[in-house]
N, C-alpha and C positions, 0 to 999 in steps of 0.2 A: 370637375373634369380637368381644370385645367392644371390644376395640383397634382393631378394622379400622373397626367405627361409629365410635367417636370422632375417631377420623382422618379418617373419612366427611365426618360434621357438622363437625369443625373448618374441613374444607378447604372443604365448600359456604359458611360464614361468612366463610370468607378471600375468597372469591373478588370480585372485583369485575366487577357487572355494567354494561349500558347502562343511563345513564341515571344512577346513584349515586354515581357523583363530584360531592363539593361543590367548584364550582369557586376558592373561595378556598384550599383545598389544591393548586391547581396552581400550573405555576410558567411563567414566558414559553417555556420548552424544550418543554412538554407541553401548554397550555391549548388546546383545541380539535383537539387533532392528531390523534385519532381515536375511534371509537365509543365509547372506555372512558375519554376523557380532555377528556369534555367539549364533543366536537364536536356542532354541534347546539343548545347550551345554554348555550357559556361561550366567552366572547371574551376577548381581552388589550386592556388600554385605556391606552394611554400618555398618555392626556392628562391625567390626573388627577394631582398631587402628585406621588404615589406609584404608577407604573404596578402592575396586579397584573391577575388574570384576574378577572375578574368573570360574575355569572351575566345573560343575557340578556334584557331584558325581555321578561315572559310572549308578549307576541305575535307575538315572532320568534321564539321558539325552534321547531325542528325537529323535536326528539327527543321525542316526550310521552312516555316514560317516565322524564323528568327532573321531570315532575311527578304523577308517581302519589303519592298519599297513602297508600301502605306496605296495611298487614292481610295478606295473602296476594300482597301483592307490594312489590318490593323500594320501599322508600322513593327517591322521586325526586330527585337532587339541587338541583334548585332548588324545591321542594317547599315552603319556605318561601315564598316570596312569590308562587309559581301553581297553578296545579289543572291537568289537564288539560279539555278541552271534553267537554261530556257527550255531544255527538253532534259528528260530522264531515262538511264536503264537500267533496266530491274537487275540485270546483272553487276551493277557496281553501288555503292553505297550512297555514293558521293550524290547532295543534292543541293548547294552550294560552292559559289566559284568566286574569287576576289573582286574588287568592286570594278564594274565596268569590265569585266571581261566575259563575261555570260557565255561561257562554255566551258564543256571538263577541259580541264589541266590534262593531256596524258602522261605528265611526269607526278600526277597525284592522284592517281589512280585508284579509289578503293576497292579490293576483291571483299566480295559478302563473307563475312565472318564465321563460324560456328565454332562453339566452345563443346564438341559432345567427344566422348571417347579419352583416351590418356595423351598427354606429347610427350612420353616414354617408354610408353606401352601399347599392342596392338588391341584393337579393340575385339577383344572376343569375351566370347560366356570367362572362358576365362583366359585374361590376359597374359600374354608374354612379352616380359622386358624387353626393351630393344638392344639392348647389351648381348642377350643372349639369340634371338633371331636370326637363322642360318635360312638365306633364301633361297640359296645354293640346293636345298633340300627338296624344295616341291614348286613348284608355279603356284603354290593355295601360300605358300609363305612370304612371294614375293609381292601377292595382294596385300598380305595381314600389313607390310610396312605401309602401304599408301595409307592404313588407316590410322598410323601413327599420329597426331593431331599438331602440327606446328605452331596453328592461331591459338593454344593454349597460353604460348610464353608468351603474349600480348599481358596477360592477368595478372604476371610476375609483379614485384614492385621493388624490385632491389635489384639494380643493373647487372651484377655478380652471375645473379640466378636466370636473367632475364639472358644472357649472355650465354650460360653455360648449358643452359637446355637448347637452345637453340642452335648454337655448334653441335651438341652431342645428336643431332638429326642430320645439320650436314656432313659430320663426322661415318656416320651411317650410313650415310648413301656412296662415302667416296673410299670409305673399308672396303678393299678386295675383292673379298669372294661377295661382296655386295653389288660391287660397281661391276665386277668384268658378267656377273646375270643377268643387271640392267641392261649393259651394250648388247649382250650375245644371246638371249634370250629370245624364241620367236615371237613370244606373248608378251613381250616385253612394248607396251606402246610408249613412244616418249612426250607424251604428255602430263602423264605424274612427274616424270623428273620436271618439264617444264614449270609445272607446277607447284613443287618446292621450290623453282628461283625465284616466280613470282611472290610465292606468299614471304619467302625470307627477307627480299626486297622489302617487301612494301612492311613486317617486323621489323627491320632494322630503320627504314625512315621514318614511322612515325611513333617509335622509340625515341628516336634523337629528337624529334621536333618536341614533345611531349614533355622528355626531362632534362633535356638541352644537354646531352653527353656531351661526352670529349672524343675527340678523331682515334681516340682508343679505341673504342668501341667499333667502329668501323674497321678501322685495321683487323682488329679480332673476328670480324665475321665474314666483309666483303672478297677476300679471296678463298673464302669454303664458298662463297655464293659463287663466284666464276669459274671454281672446279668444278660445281655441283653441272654449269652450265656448260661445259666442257663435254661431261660424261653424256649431257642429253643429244650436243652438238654430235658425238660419235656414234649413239645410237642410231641416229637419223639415218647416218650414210648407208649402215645395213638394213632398217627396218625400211627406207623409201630411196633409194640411192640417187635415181635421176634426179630427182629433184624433191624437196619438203621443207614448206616455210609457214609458219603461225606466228599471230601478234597476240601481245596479250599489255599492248599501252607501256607497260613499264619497265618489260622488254619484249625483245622482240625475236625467232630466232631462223635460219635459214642456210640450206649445203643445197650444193648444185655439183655438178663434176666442173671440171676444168675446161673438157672441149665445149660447151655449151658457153663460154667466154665473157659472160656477162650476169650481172643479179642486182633485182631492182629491191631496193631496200624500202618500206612503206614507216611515215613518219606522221607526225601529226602536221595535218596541211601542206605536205610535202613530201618528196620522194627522193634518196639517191640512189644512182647508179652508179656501179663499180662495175669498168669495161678490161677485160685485159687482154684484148683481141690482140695486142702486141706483144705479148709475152711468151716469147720462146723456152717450153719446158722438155724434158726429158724424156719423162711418162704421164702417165694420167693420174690425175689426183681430182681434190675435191677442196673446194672454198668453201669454211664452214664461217657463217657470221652468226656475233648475237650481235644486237645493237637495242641501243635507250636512250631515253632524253634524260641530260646532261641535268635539268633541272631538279631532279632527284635528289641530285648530289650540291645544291645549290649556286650549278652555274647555269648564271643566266643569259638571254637574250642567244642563244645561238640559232644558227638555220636549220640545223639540221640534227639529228640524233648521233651519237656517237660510236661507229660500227668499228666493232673487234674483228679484225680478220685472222681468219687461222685454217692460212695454206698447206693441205697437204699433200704431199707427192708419194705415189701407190696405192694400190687397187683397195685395200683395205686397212682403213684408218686404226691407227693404235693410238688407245691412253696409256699415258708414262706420268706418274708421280709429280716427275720434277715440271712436266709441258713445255718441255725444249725441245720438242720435235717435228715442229712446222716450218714449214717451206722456207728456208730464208733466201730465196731468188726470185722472190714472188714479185714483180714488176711491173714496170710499166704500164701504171695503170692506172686511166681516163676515171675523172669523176664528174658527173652529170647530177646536176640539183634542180629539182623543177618545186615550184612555189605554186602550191593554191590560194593565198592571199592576194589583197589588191596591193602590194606593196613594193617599191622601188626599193632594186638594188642597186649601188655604187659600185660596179664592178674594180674598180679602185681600191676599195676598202677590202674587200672580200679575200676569206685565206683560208686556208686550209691548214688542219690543228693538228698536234699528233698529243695522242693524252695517254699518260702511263694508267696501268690496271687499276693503285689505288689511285686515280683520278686525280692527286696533286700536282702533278707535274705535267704545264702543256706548254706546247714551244711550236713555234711556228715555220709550215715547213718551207716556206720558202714561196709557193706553187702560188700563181695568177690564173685570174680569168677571164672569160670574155662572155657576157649575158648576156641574152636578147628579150629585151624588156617582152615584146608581143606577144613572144610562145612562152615566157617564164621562168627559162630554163636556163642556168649559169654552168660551161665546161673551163676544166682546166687545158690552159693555152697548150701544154705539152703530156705527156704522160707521163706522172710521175714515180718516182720511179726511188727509195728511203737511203737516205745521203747522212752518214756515211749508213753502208749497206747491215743489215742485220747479221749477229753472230750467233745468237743467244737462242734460236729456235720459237721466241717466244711470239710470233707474231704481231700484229701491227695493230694500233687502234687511231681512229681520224675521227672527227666532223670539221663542220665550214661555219663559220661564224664571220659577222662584221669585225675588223682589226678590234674595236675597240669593245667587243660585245659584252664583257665583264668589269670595266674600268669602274661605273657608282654603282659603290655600294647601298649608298641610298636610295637606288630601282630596286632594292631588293624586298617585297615579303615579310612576313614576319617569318614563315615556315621557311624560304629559301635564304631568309639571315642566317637562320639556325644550323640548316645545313651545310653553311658554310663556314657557318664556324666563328659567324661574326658576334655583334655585340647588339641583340635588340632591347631598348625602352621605346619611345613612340616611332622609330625610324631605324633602319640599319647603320651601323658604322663598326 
């Protein structure tokens, strides 16, 4: 009897379950090749020196019993550097979070995947190329593009291709008689468009995190992704004019009119407002924002999400190729940040950013403020007001961060090293 337990207990000890392989025990024969060997949580990475399987950062992985923290259950094997998510939605993929942080990232957002239909062709009995696609022709054409499939080029495995199909869809939507459908069309809802920013976004970031590109790649796609989100921004004004705002975590997007004076931007654990109750206009126009956290793009520690504004003045918004055709008197205008964390801010420290479209370039504008710890909420002292003043049409993009919120590198991720371009082995630099 007492043999048969021992044999019992040994064998349940022997045994390997999901999820408790450490993937640097695998070898390129076995890493990822099924349920007990990593799949889910551990990839092969040959681009490093020395190829070897590595474990996945926390927000791709699949398997969250690779990050259970043991007690009454099996310790996870990538457990070291993730947790699982304390709660889950079926809506996004993600079911791990870095270590000690036990909540989704909203700048790591995953949208649920599917690979069915072509991502260059519409999906019908029978397909037609997206080259050829005139949606100028029926309302039943302008469905066929939504069925164009973008999470395809995710399967790509040669940057080139991965690149080039993926332009060639925003390239599609921002064609002509494609785009001016999209805006003027009454059937036209912009949520598909939204929904090419989001799925492109979230393709181009875990592209780069995955094979560690170069800011090439970015350059190459991210200003199709903020035309593509342009064209959605001008549909809004006609499809809902007073007012139409949606979050979808990785951006976020939202138009109001001008006399209504104000718009509250919603972030993760946080909120700003943009007031322009002081700003003396002409006519009436419309503040079109998208906005996203900044962490996407691997910068880190900031307060707030980074909102693109784009003022326009008259009654009905137009898209122009070049996007030099927004408000540049757009002024005087109050920014209010309200924090749902328990966290003290240094109103000392506190600034306010001004960041160019491809994200490189931020500079600090100048603008203080004054928090009141009790209610949450940090305003800027004066209204400010882009010194020197805009020529270029091209509207204005901000967040608020601590002075020093980017300075170590070594606070960084392994995914937010990557995206920043920096240099990871066990640590960023």
């Amino acid at each position: 009897m007492f043999v048969l337990i021992f044999i019992f207990i040994t064998t349940l000890y022997a045994q390997i379950f999901v999820g408790q392989s450490l993937c640097s025990t695998l070898t390129s024969t076995n890493c990822g090749t099924d349920a007990l060997n990593g799949q889910g949580w551990c990839y092969w990475d040959s681009t490093i020196a020395t190829p070897a399987c590595l474990t996945l950062p926390c927000y791709l992985i699949d398997e969250v019993a690779a990050c259970r923290t043991g007690g009454s259950l099996i310790t996870g094997g990538a457990n070291t550097d993730c947790d699982s998510l304390e709660t889950f939605s079926l809506q996004y993929d993600n079911v791990c979070c870095d270590k000690n942080l036990g909540k989704l990232n909203y700048a790591f957002v995953r949208f649920t995947m599917n690979f069915d239909g072509y991502v260059d062709s519409t999906n019908d009995i029978t397909p037609i190329p997206m080259a050829s696609l005139d949606i100028s022709l029926s309302v039943k054409d302008m469905f066929r593009l939504y069925t164009i499939n973008p999470w395809l080029a995710a399967q790509e495995t040669v940057e080139s291709v991965f690149q080039d199909k993926l332009i060639a869809i925003l390239d599609k939507y921002l064609e002509p008689n494609t785009r001016d459908v999209l805006i003027s069309e009454p059937k036209s809802y912009p949520f598909y468009i939204e929904r090419t920013v989001y799925q492109a976004l979230q393709l181009l970031r875990d592209w780069t995190v995955m094979h560690k590109s170069t800011i090439a790649l970015r350059n190459a796609i991210l200003p199709k992704i903020w035309s593509v989100a342009l064209v959605a921004l001008t549909r809004m004004t006609k499809f809902q004019p007073n007012y139409y705002q949606s979050n979808h975590y990785i951006i976020n997007f939202a138009i109001i009119p001008y006399f209504k004076n104000s718009l509250k931007i919603l972030g993760q654990a946080h909120t700003l407002t943009i007031d322009w109750n002081a700003f003396a206009y002409n006519s009436n126009g419309f503040v079109m924002v998208y906005s996203y956290p900044p962490e996407q793009f691997g910068i880190i520690k900031a307060y707030t999400d980074v909102i693109c504004i784009r003022p326009f003045q008259g009654g009905s918004v137009l898209y122009v190729d070049t996007q030099d055709n927004y408000d540049d008197t757009f002024s005087q205008i109050k920014f209010i940040y309200y924090w749902a964390d328990s966290i003290i801010i240094d109103q000392t420290k506190l600034k306010l950013f001004q960041i160019s479209d491809d994200t490189q370039t931020i500079t600090d504008t100048g603008s203080s403020f004054t928090c009141n710890q009790s209610s949450r909420t940090c305003t800027t002292n004066t209204n400010y007001s882009p010194n020197p003043a805009p020529t270029d049409g091209k509207g204005q993009n901000y967040f608020i961060a601590h002075v020093d919120y980017n300075l170590l590198q070594s606070d960084k991720k392994r995914a937010q090293c990557i995206l920043a371009y920096k240099t990871w082995t066990t640590s960023c630099a």
